[in-house]
C-alpha positions as CSV (number, residue, x, y, z in Angstrom):
1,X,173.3,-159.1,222.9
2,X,171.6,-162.0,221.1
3,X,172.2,-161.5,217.6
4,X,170.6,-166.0,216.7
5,X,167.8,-165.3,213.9
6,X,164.6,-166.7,215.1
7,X,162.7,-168.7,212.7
8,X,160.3,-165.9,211.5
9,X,163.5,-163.7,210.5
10,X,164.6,-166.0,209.0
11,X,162.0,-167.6,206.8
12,X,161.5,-163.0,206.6
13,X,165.3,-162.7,204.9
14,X,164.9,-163.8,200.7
15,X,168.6,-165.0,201.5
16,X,168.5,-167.7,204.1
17,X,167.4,-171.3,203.0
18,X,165.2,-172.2,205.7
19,X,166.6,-173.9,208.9
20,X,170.1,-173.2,207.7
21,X,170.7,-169.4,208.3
22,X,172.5,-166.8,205.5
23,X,175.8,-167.8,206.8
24,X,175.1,-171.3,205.8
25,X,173.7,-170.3,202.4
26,X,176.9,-167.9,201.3
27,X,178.8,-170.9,202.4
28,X,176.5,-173.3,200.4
29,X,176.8,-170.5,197.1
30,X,180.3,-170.6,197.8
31,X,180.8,-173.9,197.1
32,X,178.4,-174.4,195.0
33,X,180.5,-171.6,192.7
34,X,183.7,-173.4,193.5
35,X,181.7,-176.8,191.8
36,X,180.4,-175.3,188.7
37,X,184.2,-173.3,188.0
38,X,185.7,-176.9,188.5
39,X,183.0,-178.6,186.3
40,X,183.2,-175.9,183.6
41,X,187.0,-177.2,183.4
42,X,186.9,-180.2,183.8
43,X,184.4,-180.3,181.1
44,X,186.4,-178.4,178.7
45,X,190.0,-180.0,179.1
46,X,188.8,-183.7,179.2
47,X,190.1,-185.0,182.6
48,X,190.3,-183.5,186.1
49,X,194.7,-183.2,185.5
50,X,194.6,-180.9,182.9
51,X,191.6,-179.0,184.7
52,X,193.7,-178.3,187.2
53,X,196.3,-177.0,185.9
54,X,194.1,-174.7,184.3
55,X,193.1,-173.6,187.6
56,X,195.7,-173.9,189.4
57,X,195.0,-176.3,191.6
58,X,195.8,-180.3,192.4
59,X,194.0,-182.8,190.4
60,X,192.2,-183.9,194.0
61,X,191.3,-180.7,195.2
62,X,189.0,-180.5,191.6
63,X,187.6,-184.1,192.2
64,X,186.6,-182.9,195.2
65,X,185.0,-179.5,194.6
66,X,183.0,-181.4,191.4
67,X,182.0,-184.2,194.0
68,X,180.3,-181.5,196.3
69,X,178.3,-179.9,193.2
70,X,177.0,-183.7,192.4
71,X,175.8,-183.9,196.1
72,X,173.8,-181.0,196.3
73,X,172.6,-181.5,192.7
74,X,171.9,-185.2,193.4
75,X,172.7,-185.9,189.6
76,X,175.8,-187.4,188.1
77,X,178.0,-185.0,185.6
78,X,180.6,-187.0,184.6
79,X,180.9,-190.7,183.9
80,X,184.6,-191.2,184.9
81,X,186.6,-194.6,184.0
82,X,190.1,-195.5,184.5
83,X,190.9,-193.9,181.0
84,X,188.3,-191.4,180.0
85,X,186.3,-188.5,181.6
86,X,182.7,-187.8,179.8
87,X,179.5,-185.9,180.5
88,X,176.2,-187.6,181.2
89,X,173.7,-186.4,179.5
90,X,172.7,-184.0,182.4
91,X,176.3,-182.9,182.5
92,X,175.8,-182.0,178.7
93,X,172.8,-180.2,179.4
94,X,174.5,-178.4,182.7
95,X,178.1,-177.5,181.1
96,X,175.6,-175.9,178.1
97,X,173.8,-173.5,180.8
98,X,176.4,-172.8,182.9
99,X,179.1,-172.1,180.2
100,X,178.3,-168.9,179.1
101,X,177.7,-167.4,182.6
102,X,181.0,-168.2,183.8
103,X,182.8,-167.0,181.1
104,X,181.1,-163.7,181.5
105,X,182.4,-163.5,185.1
106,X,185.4,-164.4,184.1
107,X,186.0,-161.6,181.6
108,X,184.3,-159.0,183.9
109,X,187.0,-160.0,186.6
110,X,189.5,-159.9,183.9
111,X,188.1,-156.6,182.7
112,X,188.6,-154.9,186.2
113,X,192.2,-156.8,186.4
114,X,193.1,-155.2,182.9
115,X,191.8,-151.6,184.4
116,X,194.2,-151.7,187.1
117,X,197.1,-152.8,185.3
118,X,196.3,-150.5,183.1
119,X,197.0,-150.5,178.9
120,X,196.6,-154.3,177.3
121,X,200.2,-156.2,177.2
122,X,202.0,-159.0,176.3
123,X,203.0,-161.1,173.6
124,X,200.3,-162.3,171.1
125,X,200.4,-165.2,168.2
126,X,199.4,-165.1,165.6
127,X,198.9,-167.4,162.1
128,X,197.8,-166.7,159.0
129,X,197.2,-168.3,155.7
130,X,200.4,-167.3,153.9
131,X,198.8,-165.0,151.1
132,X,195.8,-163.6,153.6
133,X,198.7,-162.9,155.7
134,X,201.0,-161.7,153.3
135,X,199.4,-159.3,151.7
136,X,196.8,-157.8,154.3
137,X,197.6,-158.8,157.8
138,X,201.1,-157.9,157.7
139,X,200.5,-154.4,156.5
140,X,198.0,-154.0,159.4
141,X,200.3,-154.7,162.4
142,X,202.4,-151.1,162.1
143,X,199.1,-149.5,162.9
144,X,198.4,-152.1,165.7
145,X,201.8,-151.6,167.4
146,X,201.6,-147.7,167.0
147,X,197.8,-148.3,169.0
148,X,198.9,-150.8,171.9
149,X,203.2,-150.7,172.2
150,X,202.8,-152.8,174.8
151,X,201.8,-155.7,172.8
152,X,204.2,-157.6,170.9
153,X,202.9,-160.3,167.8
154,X,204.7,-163.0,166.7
155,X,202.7,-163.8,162.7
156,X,203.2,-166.9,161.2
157,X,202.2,-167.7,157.9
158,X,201.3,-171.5,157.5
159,X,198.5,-172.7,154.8
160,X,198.3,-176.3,157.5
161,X,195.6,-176.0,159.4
162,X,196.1,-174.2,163.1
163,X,196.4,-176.3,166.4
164,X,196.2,-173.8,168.7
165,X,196.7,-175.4,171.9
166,X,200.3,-177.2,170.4
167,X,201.1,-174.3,168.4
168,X,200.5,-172.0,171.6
169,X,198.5,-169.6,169.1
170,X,196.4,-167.0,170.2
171,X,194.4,-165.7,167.2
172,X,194.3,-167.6,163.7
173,X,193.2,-165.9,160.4
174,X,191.5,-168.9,158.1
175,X,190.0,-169.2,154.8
176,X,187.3,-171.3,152.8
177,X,184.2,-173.2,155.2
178,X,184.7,-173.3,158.9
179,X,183.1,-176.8,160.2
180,X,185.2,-176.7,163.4
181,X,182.8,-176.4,166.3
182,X,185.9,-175.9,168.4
183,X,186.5,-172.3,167.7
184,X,184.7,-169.2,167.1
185,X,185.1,-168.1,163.8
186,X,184.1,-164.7,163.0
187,X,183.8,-163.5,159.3
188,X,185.7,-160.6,158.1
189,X,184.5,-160.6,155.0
190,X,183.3,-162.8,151.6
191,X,185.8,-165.1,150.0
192,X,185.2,-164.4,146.2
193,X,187.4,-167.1,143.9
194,X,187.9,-165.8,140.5
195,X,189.4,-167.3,137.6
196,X,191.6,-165.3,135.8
197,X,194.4,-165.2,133.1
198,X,196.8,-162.2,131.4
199,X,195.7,-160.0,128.2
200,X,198.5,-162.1,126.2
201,X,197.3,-165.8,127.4
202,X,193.5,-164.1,126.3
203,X,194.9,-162.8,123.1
204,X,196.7,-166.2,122.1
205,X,193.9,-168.6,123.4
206,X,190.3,-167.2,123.5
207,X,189.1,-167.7,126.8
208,X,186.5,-170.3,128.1
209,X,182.7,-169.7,127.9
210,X,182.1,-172.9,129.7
211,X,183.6,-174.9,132.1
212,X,184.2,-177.3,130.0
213,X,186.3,-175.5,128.2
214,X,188.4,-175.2,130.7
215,X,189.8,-178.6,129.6
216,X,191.9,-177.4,126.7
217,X,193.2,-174.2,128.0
218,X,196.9,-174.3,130.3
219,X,196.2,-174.5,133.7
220,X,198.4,-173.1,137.1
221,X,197.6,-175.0,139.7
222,X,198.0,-174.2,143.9
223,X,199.1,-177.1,146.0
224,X,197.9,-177.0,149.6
225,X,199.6,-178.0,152.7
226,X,198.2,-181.6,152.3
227,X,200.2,-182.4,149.4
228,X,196.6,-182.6,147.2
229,X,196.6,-180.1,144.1
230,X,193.6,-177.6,144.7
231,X,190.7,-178.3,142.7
232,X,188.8,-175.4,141.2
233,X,185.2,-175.1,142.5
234,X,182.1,-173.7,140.5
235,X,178.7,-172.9,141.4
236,X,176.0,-174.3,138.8
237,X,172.8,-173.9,138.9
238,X,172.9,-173.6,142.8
239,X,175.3,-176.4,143.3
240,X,178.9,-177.0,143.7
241,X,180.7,-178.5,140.7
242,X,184.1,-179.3,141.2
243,X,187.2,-179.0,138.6
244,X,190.5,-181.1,138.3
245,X,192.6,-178.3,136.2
246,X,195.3,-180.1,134.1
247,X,198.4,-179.9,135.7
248,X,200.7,-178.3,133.3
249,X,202.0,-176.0,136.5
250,X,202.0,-176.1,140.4
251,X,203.0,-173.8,143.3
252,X,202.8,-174.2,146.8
253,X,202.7,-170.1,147.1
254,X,199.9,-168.3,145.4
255,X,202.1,-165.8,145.1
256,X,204.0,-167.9,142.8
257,X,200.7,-168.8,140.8
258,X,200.0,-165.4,140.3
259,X,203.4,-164.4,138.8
260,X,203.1,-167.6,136.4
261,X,199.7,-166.4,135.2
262,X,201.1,-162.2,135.1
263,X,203.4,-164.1,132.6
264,X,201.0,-165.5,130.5
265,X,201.5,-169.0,131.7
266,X,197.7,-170.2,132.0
267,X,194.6,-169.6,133.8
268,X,194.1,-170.1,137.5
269,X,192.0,-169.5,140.2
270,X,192.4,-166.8,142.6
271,X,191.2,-165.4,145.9
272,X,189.7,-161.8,144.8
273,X,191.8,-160.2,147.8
274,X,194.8,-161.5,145.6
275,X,194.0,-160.3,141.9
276,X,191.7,-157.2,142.7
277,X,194.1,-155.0,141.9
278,X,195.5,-156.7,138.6
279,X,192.1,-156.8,138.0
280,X,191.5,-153.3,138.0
281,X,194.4,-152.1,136.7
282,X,194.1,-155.0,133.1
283,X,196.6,-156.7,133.9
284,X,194.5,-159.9,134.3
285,X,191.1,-160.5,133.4
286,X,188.3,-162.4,135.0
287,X,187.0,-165.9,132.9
288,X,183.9,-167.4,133.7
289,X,183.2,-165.0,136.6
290,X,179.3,-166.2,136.9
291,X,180.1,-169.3,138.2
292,X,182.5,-167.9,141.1
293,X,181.8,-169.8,144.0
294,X,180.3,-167.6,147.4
295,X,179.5,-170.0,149.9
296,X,183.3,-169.1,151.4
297,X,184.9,-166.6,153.5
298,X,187.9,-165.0,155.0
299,X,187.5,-165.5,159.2
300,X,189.5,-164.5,162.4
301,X,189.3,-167.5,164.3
302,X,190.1,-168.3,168.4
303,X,189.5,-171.1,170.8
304,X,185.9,-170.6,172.2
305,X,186.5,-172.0,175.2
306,X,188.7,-169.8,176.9
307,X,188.3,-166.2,178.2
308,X,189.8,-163.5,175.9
309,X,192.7,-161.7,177.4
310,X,192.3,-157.7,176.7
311,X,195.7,-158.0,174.4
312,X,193.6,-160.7,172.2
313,X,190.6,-159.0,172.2
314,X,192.0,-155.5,171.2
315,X,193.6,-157.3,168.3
316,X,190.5,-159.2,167.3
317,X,188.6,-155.9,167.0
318,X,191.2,-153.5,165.3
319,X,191.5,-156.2,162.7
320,X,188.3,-157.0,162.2
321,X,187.2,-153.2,161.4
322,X,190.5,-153.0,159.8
323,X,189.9,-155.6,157.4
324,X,186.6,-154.9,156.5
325,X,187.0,-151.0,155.7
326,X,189.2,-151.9,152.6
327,X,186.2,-153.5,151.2
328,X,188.1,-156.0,148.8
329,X,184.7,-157.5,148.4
330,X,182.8,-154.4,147.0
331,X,185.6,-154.2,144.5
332,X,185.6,-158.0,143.3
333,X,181.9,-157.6,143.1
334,X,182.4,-153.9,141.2
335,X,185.2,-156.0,138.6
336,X,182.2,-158.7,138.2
337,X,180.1,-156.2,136.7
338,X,182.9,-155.8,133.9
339,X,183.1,-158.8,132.3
């Protein structure tokens, strides 16, 4: 039986490209697929080794399947040179329309993976700020475990700021501004900076009404990870005004700056996370709280530009709802109203 398509069927069938047949067209999608899953790579890693390792396959084989998509777009991607791989500007405009549909295949076939398999697993890393991590992460994880045993986490604290790909972590919890374009960085909630101080410190020095007053009281001051002392920030008038504290007393650990100012040692500033609870309970209270700063925030951050595992994801949502139902926001903002 002659099965050949003549050319009415096949200008009739939505699938075949005319004169080449649907055989020739899955073959062309095919390919076409292979291209766009190689570009996608390629794109993100830099160069054509790295994008294959990614996927697996030889630096040639990835040349080759990008080469192919160029042909049958008839447009250049990639400007390549004996040192450096970079998009043209209709790669640019490509990598930005293709991106997100990838990755959405990419998680559905790891969705149906993780069904088989069944439960998430594996082993997760995770960084922290020290306090953020200190004081709420850690708590968290006994409920996490007891939800998915068959993921194990590795948290390390580290106020430096997170190189995921060197550092092999998976999820990174950040605080302050987020400016890096290079990972998603979703807001669990409001980072409220307070300046506080203990009843006795208030009792022997009244406390500022201005900033400037500031400059005669004893300060405790944070060092970051940099080696720069942390300089206080204010909002005045709708602007940021920055504060050099006088440095009668530095920590590297806030949790060191908060027993010096429990002791009476001076003023500092906080995270509201940190002091609520001293707060509440008068054993510190707020100075100056209507110039707190609120342009920051406490975020769960991961690389944007790979596919989330189901052991990442699971741990990305339980802490985010997690976080966010102790409300240590509502409670800073509650203390606020008590000055």
């Amino acid at each position: 039986m002659d099965t050949k398509k003549s050319p009415a069927d096949t200008a009739a069938d939505p699938l075949a490209a005319p004169g080449t047949g649907a055989d020739s067209l899955a073959d062309s999608f095919a390919t076409s697929y292979a291209g766009v899953v190689a570009f996608i790579a390629v794109a993100s890693e830099g160069n054509f080794a790295k994008a294959g390792d990614r996927l697996g396959i030889g630096r040639s084989a990835v040349s080759r399947s990008v080469q192919k998509l160029e042909d049958q777009l008839g447009i250049r991607l990639f400007v390549r040179t004996t040192r450096s791989t970079s998009l043209t500007r209709e790669g640019e405009r490509f990598y930005e329309n293709c991106f997100p549909g990838v990755e959405r295949i990419v998680q559905a076939l790891d969705d149906m993976r993780e069904l088989r398999q069944g439960p998430p697993s594996g082993q997760l890393r995770v960084c922290s700020t020290v306090g953020f991590g200190r004081k709420i992460v850690a708590p968290l994880l006994k409920g996490f475990r007891d939800a998915y045993p068959d993921i194990s986490v590795e948290l390390i604290l580290d106020d430096a700021s997170t190189d995921f790909t060197k550092d092999r972590i998976d999820v990174s919890f950040r605080n302050g501004r987020m400016e890096d374009s290079q990972v998603i960085a979703k807001q669990l909630i409001p980072m409220q900076m307070l300046l506080c101080a203990s009843p006795a410190y208030a009792a022997a020095h009244p406390l500022p009404r201005e900033i400037e007053d500031l400059a005669g009281h004893r300060c405790v001051n944070f060092r970051l990870a940099s080696g720069r002392v942390y300089e206080w920030e204010f909002k005045v008038g709708g602007h940021m005004r920055k504060f050099a504290p006088p440095a009668m007393l530095a920590f590297n650990d806030a949790d060191l700056v908060l027993q010096a100012v429990l002791d009476g040692e001076g003023i500092a500033q906080m995270a509201g996370y940190q002091i609520s609870e001293h707060l509440r309970a008068g054993t510190l209270v707020a100075c100056l709280p209507q110039y707190s700063p609120d342009d920051r925030g406490h975020y769960l951050c991961y690389l944007s530009r790979q596919h989330l595992p189901g052991r990442i994801r699971v741990f990305i949502d339980y802490m985010t709802a997690r976080i966010r139902a102790l409300d240590l926001q509502s409670l800073d903002s509650q203390l606020l109203k008590n000055r």
